[in-house]
N, C-alpha and C positions, 0 to 999 in steps of 0.2 A: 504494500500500500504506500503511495506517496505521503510524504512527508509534508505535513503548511503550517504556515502559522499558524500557533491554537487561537482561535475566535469559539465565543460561546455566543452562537445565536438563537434567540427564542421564537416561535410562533406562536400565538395566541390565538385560538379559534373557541368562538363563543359559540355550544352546544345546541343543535339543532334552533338557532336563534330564533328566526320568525316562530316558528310551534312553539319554544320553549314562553315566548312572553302572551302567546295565545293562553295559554296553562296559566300562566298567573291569572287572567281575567276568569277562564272559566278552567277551574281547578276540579272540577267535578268530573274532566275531561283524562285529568290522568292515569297512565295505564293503556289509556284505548289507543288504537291506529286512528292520527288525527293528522288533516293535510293540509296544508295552505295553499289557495292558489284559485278558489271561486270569483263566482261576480261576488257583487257589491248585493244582492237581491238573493244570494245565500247566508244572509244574517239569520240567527242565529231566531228563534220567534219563540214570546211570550205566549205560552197556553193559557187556559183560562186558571187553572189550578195554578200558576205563576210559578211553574221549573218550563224550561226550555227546550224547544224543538232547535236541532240540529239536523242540518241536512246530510245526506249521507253520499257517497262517491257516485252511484249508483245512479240519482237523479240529474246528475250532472248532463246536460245535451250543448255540445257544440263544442267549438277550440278552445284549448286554452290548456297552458305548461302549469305541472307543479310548482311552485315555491319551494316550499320546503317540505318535509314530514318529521313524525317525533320516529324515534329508535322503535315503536312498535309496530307502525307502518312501512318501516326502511324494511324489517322483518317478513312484510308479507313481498317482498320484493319494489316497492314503490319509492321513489328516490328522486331529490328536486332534476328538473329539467324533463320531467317525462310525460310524454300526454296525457292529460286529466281520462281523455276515454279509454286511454292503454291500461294507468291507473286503477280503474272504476272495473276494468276486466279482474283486475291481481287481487283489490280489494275491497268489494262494492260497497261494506258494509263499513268504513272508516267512515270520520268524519272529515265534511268537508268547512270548511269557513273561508270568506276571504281575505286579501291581504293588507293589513293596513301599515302602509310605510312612513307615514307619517310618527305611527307609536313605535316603530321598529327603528328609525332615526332618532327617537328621544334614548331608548335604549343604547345607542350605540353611542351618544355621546356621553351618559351616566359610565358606560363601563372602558369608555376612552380617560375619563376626565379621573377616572379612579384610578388607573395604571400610571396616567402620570405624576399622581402623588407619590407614588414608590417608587418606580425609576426612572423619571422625568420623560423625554422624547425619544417618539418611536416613527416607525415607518407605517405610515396607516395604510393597508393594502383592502382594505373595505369594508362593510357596514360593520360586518362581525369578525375581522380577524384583522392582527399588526405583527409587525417584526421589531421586536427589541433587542440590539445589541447590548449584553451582558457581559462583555469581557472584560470593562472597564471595574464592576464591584469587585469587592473581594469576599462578600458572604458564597457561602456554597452554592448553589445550585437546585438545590431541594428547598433550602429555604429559600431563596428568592421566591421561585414559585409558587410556594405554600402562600405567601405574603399577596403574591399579586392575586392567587385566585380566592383568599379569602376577602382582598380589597375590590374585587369585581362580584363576590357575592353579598357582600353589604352591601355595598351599591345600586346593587339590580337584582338580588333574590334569585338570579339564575349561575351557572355553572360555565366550564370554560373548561379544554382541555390543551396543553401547553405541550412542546414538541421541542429540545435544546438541542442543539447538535452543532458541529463547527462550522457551520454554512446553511446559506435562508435555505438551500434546495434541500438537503437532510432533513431540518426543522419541521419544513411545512408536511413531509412523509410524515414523521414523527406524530405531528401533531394529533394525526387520524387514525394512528395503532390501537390508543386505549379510549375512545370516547366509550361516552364522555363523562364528565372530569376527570380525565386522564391527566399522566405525567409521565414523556417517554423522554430518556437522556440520552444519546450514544455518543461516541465517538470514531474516530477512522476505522478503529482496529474492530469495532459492532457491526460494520459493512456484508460482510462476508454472511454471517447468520442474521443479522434484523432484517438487509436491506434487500439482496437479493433474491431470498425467497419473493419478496411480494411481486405481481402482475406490475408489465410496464406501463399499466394505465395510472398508476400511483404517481409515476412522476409528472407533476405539475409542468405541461409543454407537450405531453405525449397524449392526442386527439382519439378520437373516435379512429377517424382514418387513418393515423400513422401505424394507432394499435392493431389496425387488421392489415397492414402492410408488412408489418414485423410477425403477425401471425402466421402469411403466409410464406415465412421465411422459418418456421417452427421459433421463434423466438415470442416466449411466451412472459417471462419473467426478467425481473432487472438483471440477473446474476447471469440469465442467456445472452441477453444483451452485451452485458460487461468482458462474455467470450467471445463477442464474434467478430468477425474481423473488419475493420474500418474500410476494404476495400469493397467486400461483401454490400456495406450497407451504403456504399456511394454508388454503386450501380441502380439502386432503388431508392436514394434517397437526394443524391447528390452530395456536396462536396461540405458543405456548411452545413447542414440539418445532421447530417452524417458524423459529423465531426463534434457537433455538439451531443450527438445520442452517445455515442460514446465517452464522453469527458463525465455526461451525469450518471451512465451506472457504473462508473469509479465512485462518484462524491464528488468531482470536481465542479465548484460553486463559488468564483470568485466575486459575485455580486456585493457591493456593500449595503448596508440597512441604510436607508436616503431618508433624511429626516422631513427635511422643506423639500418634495419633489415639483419641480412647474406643469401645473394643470397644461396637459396639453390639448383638450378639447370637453364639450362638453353635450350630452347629448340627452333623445329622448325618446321613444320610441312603442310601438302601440303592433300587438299582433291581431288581426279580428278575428270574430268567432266566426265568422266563414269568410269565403274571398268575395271581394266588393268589385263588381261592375260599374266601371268609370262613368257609362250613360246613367243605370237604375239607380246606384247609390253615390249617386254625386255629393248629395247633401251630407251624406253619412263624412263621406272623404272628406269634405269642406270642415268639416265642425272637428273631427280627430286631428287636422293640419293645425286650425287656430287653437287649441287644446293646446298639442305638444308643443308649437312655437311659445304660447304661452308659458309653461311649465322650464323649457327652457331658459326664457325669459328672467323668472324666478330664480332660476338657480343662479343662474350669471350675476344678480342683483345679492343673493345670499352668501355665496363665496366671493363676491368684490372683485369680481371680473369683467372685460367687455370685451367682445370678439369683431372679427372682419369677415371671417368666410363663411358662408352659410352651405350647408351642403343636406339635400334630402338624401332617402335611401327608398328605393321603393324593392320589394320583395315577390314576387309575383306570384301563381297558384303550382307554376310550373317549380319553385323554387329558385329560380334565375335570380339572381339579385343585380343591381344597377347604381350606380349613384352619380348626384351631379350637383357641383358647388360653383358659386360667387362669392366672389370677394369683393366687399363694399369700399365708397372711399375712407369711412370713418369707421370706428369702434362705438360699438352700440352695446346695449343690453336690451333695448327696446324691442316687444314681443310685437307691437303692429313693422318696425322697419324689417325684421326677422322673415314674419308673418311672408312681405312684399318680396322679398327674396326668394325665400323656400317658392314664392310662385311662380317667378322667374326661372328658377332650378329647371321646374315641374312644366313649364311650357318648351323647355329643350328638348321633353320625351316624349315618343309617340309610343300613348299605352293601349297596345291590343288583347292583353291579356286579362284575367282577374287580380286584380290587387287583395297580398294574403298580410301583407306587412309597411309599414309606413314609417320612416324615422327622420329625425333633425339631428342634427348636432352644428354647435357652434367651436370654430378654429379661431388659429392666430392670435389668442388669447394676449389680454394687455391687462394684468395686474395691478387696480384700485390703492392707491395709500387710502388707510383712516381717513385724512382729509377731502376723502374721496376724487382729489385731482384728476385729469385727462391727462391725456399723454403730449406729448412735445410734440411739434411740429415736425421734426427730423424721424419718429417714432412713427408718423401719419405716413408714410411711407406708401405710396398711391400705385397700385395696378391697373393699368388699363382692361377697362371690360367694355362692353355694349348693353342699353337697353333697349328694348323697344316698347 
């Protein structure tokens, strides 16, 4: 095994998040296979006797991906990203609810704002999980983690399971051996028995489709991978993807924990429960567009950013995906100048198809001071485009 600098880095992944804070509201819920990821008109309904009807997987009709589920649902095979009707086949009888991201961001800042009271700044990698580099304390290892997960359980009543290892790629495997509330530690010389046995879908980078490209190479596990030969996986993979597939099932992970990383975009995006017809459901399209420009909007205005390039994404029923952006002369946060953009984008494409997916996102991000100033003149920095 190679030799590196020892770095102790932490993952912190907060325990089936979304279900978990569902649990707290309705606590009478635990134990069951319970799923996030309904409409809004699967709430949750007062009987007349006042205990609650719960809808169940089963009634579910039309599109739409899981969110999350709790460890009893994961159980019957049901696991966020998966079709709610695919779902509803595995487990009719779970519960369904849906997702409220508004209480799942208050959450995440209660058990953000708790970790930095014990080891100050960390790498926020998303609503429910961060990278904390730990090599700088000199407490143990055990205790540290003891400390942050009992400061993330005061804080939020929920649980956390934590993954150390000398590099973020280890860490974040680790992190998902013992949920949850787990605590998993290795080091280089734990590679060989922790890491290898597991499936190459464990490491963070390796897709759907990489994992059935390496399947049909019999390479089924990290430790198959870690033998095979780098020339082998350039004929299938190329020269770079290649190169990196074999550096992470050594452990090779020189990435550093990035404390202030710069927003590089910001986006929004809406799947519908069936594919929408440009002529029949225009209106539908029209009101989903001003929605997510809006919400965008929002966010740029919340994090204290203002962008230049507006780029839509349209998704189509065939799965083809497209995208097309402008770049304005000014920085905006403005949800109606956005709005006029994205429709700009949208009058470049001729759509013949049914529209299954719809997104925004805002580029070229210009970071707000407190005094909320604009940017310099020299920072306006102007590209030529056309309207019409």
């Amino acid at each position: 095994m190679i030799d590196f600098v020892a770095r102790r880095i932490a993952h912190l992944d907060m325990d089936a998040f979304y279900a978990s804070i569902e649990l707290l509201r309705y606590p009478q819920l635990r134990g069951l296979p319970v799923v996030v990821g309904g409409r809004q008109d699967h709430q949750p309904i007062v009987k007349p006797d006042g205990t609650l009807h719960f809808c169940r997987l089963h009634e579910y009709v039309g599109r739409g991906v899981i969110t999350t589920a709790t460890y009893e649902a994961r159980a019957l095979g049901v696991f966020s990203g998966m079709g709610t009707m695919k779902a509803a086949q595995l487990a009719p009888e779970a519960i369904l609810l849906p997702a409220d991201f508004d209480q799942y961001k208050h959450y995440s800042n209660l058990f953000k704002a708790a970790v930095r009271k014990v080891c100050g700044d960390f790498e926020d990698s998303g609503i429910d999980e961060i990278y904390i580099d730990l090599t700088r304390f000199s407490e143990d290892s055990t205790s540290l983690t003891n400390s942050l997960k009992q400061a993330v359980k005061n804080a939020t009543e929920l649980s956390c399971s934590i993954g150390i290892a000398p590099n973020k790629l280890l860490a974040k495997i680790c992190s998902d051996l013992e949920k949850p509330n787990g605590l998993t530690i290795i080091g280089f010389s734990d590679i060989p028995s922790r890491i290898w046995p597991l499936s190459v879908k464990k490491i963070n980078g390796i897709g759907p489709k990489a994992a059935s490209k390496l399947a049909e190479l019999s390479i089924n596990t990290i430790g198959e991978l870690a033998q095979t030969k780098l020339s082998l996986l350039k004929t299938t993979f190329g020269h770079n993807y290649a190169t990196w597939l074999t550096e992470v099932s050594q452990g090779i992970d020189s990435r550093p924990v990035v404390i202030d990383p710069e927003l590089k975009s910001l986006s929004r995006e809406t799947t519908f429960e069936r594919d929408l017809d440009l002529n029949h459901d225009r209106a539908i399209l029209s009101q989903s567009l001003i929605q997510l420009c809006g919400k965008v909007a929002q966010d740029l205005k919340h994090k204290h950013y203002i962008g230049r390039t507006i780029s839509i994404k349209l998704r189509f029923a065939d799965f083809q995906t497209l995208t097309r952006n402008l770049t304005l002369p000014e920085y905006t946060d403005d949800a109606t100048k956005i709005l006029a953009a994205a429709r700009e984008c949208l009058r470049r494409v001729v759509i013949q198809k049914k529209i299954r997916l719809l997104g925004i996102r805002v580029s070229s991000l210009y970071f707000l001071s407190c005094k909320n100033t604009t940017p310099t003149e020299s920072t306006q920095k102007q590209l030529p485009f056309d309207i019409t």
